[in-house]
Structures are given as C-alpha cells and as structure tokens.
C-alpha positions in Angstrom: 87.1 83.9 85.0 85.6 87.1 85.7 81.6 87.0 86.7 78.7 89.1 86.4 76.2 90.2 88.7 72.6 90.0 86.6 70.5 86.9 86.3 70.5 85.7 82.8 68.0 83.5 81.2 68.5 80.4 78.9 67.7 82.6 75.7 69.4 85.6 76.7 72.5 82.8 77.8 72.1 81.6 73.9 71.8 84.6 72.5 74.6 86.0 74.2 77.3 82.8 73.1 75.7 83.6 69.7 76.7 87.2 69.1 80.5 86.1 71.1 81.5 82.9 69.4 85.5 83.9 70.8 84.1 83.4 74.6 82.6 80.6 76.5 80.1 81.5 78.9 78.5 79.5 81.8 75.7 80.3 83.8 75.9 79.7 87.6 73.0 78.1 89.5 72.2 81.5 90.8 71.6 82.9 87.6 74.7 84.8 87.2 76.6 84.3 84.4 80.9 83.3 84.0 82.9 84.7 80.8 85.7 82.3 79.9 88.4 83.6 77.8 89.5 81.3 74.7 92.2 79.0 76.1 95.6 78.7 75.0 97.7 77.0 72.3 98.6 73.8 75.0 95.3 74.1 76.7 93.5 73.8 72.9 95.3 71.7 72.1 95.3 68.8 75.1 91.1 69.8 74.9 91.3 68.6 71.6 92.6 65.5 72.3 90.6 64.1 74.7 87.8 65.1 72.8 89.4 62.8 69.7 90.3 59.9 72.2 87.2 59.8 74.2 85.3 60.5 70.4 87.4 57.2 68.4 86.6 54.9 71.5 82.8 56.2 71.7 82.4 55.6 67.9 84.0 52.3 67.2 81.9 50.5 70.5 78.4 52.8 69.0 78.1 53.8 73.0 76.3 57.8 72.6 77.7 60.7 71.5 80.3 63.1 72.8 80.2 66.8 73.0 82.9 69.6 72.9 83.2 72.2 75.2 80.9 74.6 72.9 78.1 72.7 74.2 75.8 73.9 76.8 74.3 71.4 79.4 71.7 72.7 81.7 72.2 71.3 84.9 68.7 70.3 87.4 70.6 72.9 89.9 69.8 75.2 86.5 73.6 75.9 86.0 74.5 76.0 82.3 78.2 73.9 82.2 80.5 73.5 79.2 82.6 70.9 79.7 86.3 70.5 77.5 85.1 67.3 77.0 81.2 65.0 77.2 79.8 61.8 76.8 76.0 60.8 76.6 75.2 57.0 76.4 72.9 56.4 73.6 70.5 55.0 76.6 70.0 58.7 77.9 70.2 60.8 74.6 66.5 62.0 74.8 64.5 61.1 71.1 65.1 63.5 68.5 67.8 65.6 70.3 69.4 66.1 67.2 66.8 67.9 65.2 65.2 71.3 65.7 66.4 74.3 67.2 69.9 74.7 68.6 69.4 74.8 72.2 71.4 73.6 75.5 70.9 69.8 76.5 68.4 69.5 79.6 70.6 67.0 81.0 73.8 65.7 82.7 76.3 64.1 80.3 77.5 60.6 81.6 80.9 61.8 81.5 82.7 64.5 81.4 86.7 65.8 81.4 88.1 69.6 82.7 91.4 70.1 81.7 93.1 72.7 84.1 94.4 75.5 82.2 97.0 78.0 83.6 94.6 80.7 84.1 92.1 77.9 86.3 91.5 78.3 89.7 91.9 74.7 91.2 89.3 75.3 94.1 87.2 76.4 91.6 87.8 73.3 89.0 86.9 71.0 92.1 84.0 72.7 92.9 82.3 72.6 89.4 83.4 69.1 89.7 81.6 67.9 92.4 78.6 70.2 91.1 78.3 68.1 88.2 78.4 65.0 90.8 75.7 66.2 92.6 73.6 67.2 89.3 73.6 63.4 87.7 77.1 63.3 86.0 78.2 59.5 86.8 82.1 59.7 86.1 84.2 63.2 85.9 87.9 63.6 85.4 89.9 66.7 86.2 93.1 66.7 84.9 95.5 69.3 86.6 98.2 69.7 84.2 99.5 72.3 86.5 100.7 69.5 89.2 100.7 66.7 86.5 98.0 64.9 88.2 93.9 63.8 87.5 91.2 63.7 90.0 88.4 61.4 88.9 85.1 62.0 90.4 82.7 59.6 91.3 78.9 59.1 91.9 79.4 57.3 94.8 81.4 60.5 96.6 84.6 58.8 96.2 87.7 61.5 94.4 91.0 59.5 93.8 93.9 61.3 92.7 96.2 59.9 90.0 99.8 60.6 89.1 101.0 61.8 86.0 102.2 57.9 85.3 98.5 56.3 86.0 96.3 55.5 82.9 92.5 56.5 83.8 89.9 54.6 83.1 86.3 55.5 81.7 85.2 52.6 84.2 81.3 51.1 83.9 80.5 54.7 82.4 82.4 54.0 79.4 83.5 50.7 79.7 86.7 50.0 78.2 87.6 53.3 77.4 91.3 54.0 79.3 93.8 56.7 78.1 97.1 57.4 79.6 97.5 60.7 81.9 100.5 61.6 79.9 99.0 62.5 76.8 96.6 65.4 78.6 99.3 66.8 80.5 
C-alpha cells in the first residue's frame, strides 16, 4: 500500500475511484488517502469466491445484500473501507439505498471478509480489522492465506484464530452461513 499525505474529501475520494477504475483506494480516518494495487490472479480469485459463497447463502435465506470490494463504506471514524467481501442485513439497509446517485454507504456492513494477499501487511490487516470492530461491524474474518489460518473478529473484543482445517461460521450475524477455511486459502 503506498499512502498520501493530503486530506481528501468524499467527492474528491469518488471522483478519484471514478477516473482509476484499475486501483482501489481507501480513505484513512485522518483524511489521507491508501492506493491499493489490483490484486493478483489467487488473490482475485479466492475474493471472488467468498463473495459467491457468502452471496448464494445471503440470497436463498433473503437475509440483506452483500457487497464487493469496489464498494465504499464510510466508517463513523470517517474512514472510507472496501472490504473483499460485505454483508448488510435487510434490517439495516437504510430505505431507498439502491436508487439515486452512486455514492459510499454511510454505514458499517454486518459483516465483512479481508483476504490476505501476498503484498498485505499482517499488522496492518489486523488493524483495519479491529477498526471496523470499533466502527459498528458485528462479525469480521481475516483470512491469512500466507500462514493458512483466519482470525474472526468479534463485537464483543473477542479474536479467535482458526486453522486452515476449521470451517468458520457466519455465527448470529449470518446465521447459518459456515464455509470451510480451505476453499479461501
């Protein structure tokens, strides 16, 4: 990740992912803003999948919507954070947020996965983990495909690390939904 000094505002933030669709960018509480390069052919690839399992279950049980990591959520720290992979209970998708202007969501999703690419700082991945803890995101899994391992993140402060062999659960975020660690590693 490389980062920029100047604060950037939520249009200039739009603008700018608008004129760059081959980079991700994030904004930092602080205002500055993070360039991600586009990830690999495995990273893409293992995104792309949790997106589709986490999608299927979300679908078939009608629970909200789920987001790919193209999607800008404005933290209340006023961070903007794209996660690989987000879920939104239908309970907390504000009315109409599917019409108008394309804009970031002025919320936390539910739910959210970061899949550790080779290029990923782990210290980095945790931190942006617990940031979306602390910001309203219920459930959060990490999965380090680097050490073959998941951290799932909890509301109540609790992190539990999972082997490579462990199937993670979506617990009372989104009930019922489980998918084995293999298949993101």
């Amino acid at each position: 990740m490389i980062q920029y000094t100047p604060k950037i505002s939520d249009k200039e933030l739009m603008q700018l992912s608008s004129k760059n669709p081959e980079l991700r960018f994030e904004r930092n509480a602080d205002g500055t803003l993070v360039t991600m390069p586009p990830t690999g052919k495995i990273s893409g690839n293992r995104e792309a999948k949790a997106i589709t399992f986490l999608m299927t279950f979300v679908l078939e049980n009608e629970l909200g919507e789920v987001f790919s990591s193209n999607t800008g959520f404005k933290l209340s720290n006023d961070a903007v954070r794209s996660p690989d992979a987000a879920f939104v209970a239908n309970e907390n998708l504000p009315q109409g947020w599917d019409e108008g202007e394309d804009e970031f969501f002025n919320l936390a999703p539910d739910f959210v996965i970061e899949i550790r690419s080779k290029t990923d700082n782990l210290e980095n991945l945790k931190a942006k983990m617990q940031e979306y803890r602390e910001n309203g995101v219920k459930l959060g899994w990490l999965i380090d495909r680097k050490n073959r391992c998941a951290f799932v993140y909890r509301t109540d402060g609790s992190i539990t690390q999972y082997p490579e062999t462990a199937t993670l659960s979506g617990e009372t975020v989104v009930q019922g939904f489980q998918l084995t660690l293999k298949k993101l590693l």
